[in-house]
C-alpha positions in Angstrom: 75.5 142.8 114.8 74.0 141.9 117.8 77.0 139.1 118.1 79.2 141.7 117.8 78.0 143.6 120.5 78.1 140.9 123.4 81.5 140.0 122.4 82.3 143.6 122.4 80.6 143.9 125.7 81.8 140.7 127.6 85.3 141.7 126.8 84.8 145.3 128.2 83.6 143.2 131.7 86.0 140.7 131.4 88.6 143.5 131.5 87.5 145.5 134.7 84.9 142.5 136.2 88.3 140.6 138.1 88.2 143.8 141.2 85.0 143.1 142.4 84.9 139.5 142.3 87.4 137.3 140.2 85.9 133.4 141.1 82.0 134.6 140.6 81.4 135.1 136.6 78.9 138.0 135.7 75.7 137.3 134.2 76.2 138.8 131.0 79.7 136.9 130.8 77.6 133.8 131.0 75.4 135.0 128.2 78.2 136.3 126.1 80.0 132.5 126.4 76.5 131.2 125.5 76.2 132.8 122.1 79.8 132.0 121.4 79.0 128.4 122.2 76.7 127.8 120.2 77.9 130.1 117.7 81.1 128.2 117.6 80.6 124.7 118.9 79.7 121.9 116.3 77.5 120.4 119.5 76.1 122.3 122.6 73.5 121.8 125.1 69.7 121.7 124.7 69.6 125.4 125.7 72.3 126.5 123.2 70.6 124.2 120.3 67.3 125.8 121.3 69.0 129.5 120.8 70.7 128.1 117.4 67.3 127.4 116.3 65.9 130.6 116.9 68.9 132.3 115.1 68.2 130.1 112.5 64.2 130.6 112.3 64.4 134.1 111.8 65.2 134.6 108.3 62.7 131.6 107.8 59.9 132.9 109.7 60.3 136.2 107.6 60.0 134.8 104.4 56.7 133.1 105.7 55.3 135.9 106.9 55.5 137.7 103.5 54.3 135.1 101.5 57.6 133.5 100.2 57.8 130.4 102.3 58.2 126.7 101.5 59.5 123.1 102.9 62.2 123.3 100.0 63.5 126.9 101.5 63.6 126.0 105.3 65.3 122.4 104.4 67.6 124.5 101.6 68.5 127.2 104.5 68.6 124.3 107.1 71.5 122.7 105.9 73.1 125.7 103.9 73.6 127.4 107.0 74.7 124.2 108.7 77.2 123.6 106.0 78.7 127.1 106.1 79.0 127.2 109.8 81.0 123.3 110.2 82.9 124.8 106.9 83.9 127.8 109.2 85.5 125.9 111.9 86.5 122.8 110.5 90.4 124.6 110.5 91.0 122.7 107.1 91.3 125.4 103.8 89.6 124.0 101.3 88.9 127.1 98.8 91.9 127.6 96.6 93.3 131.5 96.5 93.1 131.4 92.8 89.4 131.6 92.7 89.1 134.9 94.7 92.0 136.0 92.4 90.0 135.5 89.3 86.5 136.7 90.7 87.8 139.3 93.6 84.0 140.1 94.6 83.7 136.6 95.8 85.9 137.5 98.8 83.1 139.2 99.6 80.6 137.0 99.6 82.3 133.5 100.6 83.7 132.8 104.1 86.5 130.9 104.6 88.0 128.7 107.6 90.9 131.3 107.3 89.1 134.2 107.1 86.8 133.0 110.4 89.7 132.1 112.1 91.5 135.2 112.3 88.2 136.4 114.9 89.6 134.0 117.2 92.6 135.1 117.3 91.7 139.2 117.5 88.0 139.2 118.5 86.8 142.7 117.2 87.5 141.7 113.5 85.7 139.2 110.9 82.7 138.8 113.1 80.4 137.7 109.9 80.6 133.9 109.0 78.8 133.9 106.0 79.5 137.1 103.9 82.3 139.1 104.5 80.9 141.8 102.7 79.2 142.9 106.1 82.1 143.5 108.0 83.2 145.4 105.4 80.5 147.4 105.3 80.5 147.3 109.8 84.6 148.2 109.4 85.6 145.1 111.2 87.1 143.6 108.5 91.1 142.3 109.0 93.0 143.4 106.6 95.1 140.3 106.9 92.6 137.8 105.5 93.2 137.5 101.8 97.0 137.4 102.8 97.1 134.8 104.9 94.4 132.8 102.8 96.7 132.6 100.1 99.8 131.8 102.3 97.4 128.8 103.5 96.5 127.9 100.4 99.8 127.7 98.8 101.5 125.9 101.9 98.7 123.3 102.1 100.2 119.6 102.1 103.6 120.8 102.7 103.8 121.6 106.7 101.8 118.4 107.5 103.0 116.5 110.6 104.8 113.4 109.2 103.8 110.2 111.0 106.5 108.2 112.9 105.3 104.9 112.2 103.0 103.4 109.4 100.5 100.1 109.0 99.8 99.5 105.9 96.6 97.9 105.6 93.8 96.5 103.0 90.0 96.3 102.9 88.9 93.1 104.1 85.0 92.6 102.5 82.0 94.6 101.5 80.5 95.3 104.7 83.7 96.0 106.9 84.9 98.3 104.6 82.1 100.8 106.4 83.7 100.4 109.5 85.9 103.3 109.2 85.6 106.9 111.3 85.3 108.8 108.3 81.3 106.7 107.4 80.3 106.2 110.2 82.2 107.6 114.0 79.8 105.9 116.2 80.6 102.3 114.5 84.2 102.3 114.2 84.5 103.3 117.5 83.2 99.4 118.4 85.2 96.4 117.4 83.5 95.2 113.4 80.8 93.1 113.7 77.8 92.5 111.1 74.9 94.5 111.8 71.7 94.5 110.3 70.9 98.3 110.4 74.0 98.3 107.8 72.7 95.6 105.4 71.0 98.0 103.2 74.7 100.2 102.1 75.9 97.3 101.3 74.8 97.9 97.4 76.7 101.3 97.6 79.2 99.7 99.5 79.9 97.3 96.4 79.7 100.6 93.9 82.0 101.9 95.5 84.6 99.0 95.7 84.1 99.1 91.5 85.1 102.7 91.8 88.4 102.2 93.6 89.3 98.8 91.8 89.1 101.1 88.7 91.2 104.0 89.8 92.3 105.3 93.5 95.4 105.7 95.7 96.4 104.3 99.2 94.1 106.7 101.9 94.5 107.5 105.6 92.1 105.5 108.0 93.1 106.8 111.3 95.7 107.7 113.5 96.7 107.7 117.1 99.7 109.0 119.3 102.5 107.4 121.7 104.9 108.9 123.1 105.1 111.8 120.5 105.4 109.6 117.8 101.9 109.9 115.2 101.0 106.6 114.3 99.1 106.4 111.1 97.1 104.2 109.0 97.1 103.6 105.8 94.9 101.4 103.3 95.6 99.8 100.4 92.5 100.2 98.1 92.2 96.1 97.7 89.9 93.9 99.3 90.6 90.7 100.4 89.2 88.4 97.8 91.5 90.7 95.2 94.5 89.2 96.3 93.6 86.0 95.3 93.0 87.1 91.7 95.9 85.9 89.9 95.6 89.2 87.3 95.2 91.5 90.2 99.0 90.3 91.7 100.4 93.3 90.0 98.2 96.0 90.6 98.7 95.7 94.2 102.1 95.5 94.5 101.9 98.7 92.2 100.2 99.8 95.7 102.0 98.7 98.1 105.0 99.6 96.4 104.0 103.8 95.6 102.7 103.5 99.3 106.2 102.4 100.5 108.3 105.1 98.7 105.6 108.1 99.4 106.4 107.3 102.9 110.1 107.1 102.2 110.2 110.4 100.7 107.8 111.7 103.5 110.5 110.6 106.3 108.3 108.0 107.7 110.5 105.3 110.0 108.6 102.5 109.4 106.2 100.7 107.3 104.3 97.7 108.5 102.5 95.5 106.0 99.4 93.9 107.0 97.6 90.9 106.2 97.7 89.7 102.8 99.6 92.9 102.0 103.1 90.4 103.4 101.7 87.5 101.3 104.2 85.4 100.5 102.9 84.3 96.9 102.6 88.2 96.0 106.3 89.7 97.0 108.1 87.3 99.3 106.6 89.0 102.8 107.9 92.3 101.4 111.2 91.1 100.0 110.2 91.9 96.2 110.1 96.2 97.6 113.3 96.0 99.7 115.4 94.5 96.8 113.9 97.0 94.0 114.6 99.7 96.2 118.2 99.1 98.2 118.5 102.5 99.3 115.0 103.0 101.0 115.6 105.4 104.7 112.0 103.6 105.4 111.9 100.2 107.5 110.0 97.9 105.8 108.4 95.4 108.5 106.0 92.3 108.3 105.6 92.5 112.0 105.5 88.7 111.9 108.2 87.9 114.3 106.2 89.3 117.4 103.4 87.6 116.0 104.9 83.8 116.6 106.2 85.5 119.8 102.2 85.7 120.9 101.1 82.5 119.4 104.1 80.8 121.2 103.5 82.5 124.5 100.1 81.5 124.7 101.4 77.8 124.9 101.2 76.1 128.5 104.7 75.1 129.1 103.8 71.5 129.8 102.4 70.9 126.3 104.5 67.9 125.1 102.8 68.3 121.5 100.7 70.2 118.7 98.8 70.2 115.7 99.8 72.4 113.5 97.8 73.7 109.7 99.2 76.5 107.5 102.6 74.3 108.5 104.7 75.6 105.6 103.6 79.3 105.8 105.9 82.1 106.7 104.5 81.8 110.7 103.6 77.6 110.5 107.4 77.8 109.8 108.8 79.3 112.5 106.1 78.2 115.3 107.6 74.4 113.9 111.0 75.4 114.7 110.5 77.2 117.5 109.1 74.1 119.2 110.6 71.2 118.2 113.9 73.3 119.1 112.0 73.4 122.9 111.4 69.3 122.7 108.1 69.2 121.3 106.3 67.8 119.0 104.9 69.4 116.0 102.5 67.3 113.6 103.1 69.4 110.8 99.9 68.9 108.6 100.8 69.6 104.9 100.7 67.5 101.5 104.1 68.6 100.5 107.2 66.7 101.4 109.4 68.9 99.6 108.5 71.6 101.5 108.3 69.5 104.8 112.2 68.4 104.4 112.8 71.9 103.5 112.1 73.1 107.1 113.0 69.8 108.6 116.4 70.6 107.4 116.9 73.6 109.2 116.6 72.4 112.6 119.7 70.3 114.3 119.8 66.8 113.6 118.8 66.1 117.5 115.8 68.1 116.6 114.2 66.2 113.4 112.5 63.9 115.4 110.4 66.6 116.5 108.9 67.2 113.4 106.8 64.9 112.2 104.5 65.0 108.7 100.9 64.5 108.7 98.1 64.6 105.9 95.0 64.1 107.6 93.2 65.3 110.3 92.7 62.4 111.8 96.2 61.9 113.1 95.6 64.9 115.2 92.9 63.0 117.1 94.6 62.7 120.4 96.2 66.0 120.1 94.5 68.9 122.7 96.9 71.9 121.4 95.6 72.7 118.0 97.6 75.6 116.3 95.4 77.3 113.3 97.1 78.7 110.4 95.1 78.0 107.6 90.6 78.2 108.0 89.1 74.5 109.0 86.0 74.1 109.1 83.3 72.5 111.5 83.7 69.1 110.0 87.9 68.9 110.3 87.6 70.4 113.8 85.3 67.4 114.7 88.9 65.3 114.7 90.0 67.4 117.6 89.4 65.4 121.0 87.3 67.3 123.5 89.2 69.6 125.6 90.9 71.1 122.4 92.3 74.2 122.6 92.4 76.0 119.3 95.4 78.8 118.8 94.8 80.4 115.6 96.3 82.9 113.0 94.1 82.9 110.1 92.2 85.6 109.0 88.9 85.5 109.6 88.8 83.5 112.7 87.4 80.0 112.6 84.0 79.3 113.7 84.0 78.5 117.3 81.7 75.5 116.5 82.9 72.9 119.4 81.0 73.7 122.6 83.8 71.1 124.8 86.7 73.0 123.0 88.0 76.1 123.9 88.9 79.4 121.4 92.1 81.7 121.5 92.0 85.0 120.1 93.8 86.3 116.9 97.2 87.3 118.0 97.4 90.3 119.3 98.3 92.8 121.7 97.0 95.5 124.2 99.0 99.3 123.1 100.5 101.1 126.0 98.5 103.2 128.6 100.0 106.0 127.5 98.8 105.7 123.8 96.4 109.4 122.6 93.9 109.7 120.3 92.4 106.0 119.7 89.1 107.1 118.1 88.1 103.9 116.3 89.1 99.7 116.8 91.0 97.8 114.5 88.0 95.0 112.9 87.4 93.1 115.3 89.6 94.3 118.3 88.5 96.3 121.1 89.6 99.7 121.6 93.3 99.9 121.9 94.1 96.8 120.6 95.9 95.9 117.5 96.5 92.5 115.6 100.5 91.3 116.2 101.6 92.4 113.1 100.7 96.0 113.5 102.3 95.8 117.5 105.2 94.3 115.6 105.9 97.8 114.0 105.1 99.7 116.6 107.7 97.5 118.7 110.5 98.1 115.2 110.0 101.9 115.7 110.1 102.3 119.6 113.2 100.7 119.6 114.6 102.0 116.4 115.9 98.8 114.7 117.3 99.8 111.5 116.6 96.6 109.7 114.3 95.2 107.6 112.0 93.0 109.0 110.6 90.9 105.4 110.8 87.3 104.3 111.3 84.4 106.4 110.8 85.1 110.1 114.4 84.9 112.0 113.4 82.7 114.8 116.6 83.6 116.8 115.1 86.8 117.2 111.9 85.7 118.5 112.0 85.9 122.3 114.2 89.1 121.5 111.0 91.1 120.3 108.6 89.7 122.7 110.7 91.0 125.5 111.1 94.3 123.7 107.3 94.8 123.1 106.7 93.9 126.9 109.7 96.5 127.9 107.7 98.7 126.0 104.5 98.3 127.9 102.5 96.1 125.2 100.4 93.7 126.5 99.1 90.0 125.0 95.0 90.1 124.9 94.9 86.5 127.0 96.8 88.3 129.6 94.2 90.8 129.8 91.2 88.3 129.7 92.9 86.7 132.9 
């Protein structure tokens, strides 16, 4: 009641308060957007918090008073009352009409965000935000609340805004898995990185990896806008040592595959795979979902072409020749022909001739030369330009000569254990200045910044390729993304280091 009244009185002022002085607010204008503050608000001031308390203590104190208090009641009260306000405003309808429809009294006595909303709209209704039995009782009811509850209700999932773009990612480990917005803001606002204050969820964090390994769906981690296009995304519920379960191969395909066609029926314009999600052994870099399904409107991208384009870029000009592990991945490939098409030299490292020749033979004839097979580390010992593509450890990077520089694209980064060698990032890139909404980082990257792969998307959808982008990465089209994603206002981390 006595809510009702200041809102009733600071809109009578606010009416007729503009002829005397219309920059100066009146007092009890100030008062009457204080109690709707921290009526309202989910934070407010000291003052307001102080006020909220006293609201709060009232009902509390009286029960004392009379003999009926207890810790259990103010905590039980405490956090009811929390929970009903947050419910109030959180704008997401989450009771189903159904159940006022069996039990009609419970209109009555349950607030919803629907029914509080509609005070926001028209002021002198639905001032109670517990039970609406009291405005019932006051007159102030709207009439329009079950109505549009129900219209709410029913329409819920279907008027959704449909994201423009998709990354489709995976759960890395136990203890990064907490770095989302939805445990804990404050963290996944900061770029992943073990802390010891988190150590003691890791038990739960391992329950709950069980739980989804058993049964769960693909889930929404964040989102962000650019240039009103809604950027979402999207994890598989995998983690990383999963993949290499040879029993597993299936069930995450199953994934990946559901999570492609839910965004092909949602009109989503492209999907970009992340990670181990493009692995090679487990569909071909995507190829095993774009052959299944010929007729998908989705673009299906592995975002690996702008990733070379990165790697490549990072590359002094006047590098004559490199070291190169992961030789015979999807990216080792295309690096390798990239630069021995450029006149350099690429010690390929990798135990397989066969697969060596294989890419040897896809280069000009001038151009073999370039290539050149290695099975040790220690033919890499005058080399300064190592290229990472597969996880080395202190020991192998002890053949590097000092003054290394190590480029890498393996997942996790190496351990910069060389203090006379230098470290490049992962590849990746700095989103556009115009990019909304960035609430949380992407692992280890700093706000803003997204691993290569996930740019790579971004760069497919800006400029609305219509192809696929899975399998083999076509190295003729390398410089052609790089150029795009720079039109487009994406920048390379090094170049922001500089």
């Amino acid at each position: 009641m006595l809510y009702r009244q200041f809102i009733q009185l600071v809109s009578l002022i606010t009416k007729y308060s503009f002829i005397a002085s219309p920059s100066l607010p009146h007092p009890l204008i100030a008062i009457g957007a204080l109690i709707s503050a921290f009526t309202h608000a989910g934070h407010g001031t000291f003052l307001e918090n102080l006020l909220l308390s006293a609201v709060i203590g009232i009902p509390i104190l009286g029960c004392c008073m009379i003999g009926c208090g207890s810790i259990s009641l103010i905590y039980g009260y405490v956090l009811i009352f929390d929970f009903l306000r947050c419910l109030g405003h959180s704008n997401v309808e989450i009771i189903p009409h159904q159940l006022f429809e069996r039990i009609p009294f419970l209109r009555y006595i349950l607030s919803t965000p629907t029914y509080h909303s509609l005070h926001h709209k028209e002021m002198d209704t639905n001032y109670c935000l517990f039970m609406p039995l009291f405005d019932a009782l006051g007159n102030t009811l709207n009439l329009k609340s079950w109505e549009m509850h129900k219209k709410i209700s029913q329409d819920s999932g279907k008027n959704g805004r449909v994201p423009d773009f998709v990354f489709l990612a995976h759960v890395v480990d136990i203890s990064s898995a907490m770095h989302v917005p939805f445990v804990i803001r404050t963290m996944a606002s900061l770029p992943y990185t073990t802390r010891i204050y988190m150590l003691p969820f890791l038990p739960i964090s391992f329950v709950v990896m069980l739980v989804m390994w058993a049964k769960s769906k693909t889930f929404l981690i964040s989102f962000y806008n650019l240039r009103d296009r809604l950027h979402q995304t999207w994890a598989v519920p995998r983690f990383g040592f999963q993949y290499f379960l040879p029993f597993a191969a299936e069930g995450i395909n199953k994934h990946i595959e559901e999570a492609i066609l839910r965004a092909d029926r949602l009109g989503v314009k492209v999907i970009s795979l992340a990670a181990l999600n493009k692995n090679e052994a487990l569909n071909g870099g995507g190829t095993l979902f774009v052959n299944k399904h010929p007729n998908l409107k989705v673009r299906v991208v592995h975002g690996n072409t702008l990733t070379a384009a990165v790697i490549l870029n990072e590359i002094p000009e006047d590098v004559t020749e490199v070291f190169l592990t992961g030789a015979t991945s999807k990216l080792g490939r295309a690096i390798a022909l990239y630069l021995c098409r450029k006149g350099v030299r690429v010690l390929m490292l990798t135990l397989s001739t066969e697969r060596f020749r294989t890419i040897q033979k896809e280069t000009p004839v001038d151009c073999h030369k370039y290539l050149v097979q290695v099975t040790k580390y220690q033919a890499a010992q005058n080399c300064k330009t190592w290229i990472v593509g597969k996880w080395i450890t202190p020991r192998e990077q002890n053949f590097a000569p000092a003054g290394t520089h190590f480029h890498q694209f393996v997942v996790p980064p190496i351990l910069q254990f060389r203090r006379n060698c230098t470290y490049g990032d992962l590849a990746a890139m700095k989103l556009p200045e115009d990019v909304e909404g960035l609430g949380s980082c992407e692992y280890t990257m700093g706000r803003g910044v997204v691993h290569a792969c996930h740019a790579g998307g971004v760069v497919h959808s800006l400029e609305g390729w219509n192809h696929h982008e899975v399998g083999a990465i076509d190295v003729e089209r390398i410089d052609l993304v790089w150029k795009a994603a720079l039109k487009h206002g994406l920048m390379p981390v090094s170049d922001i280091k500089k």
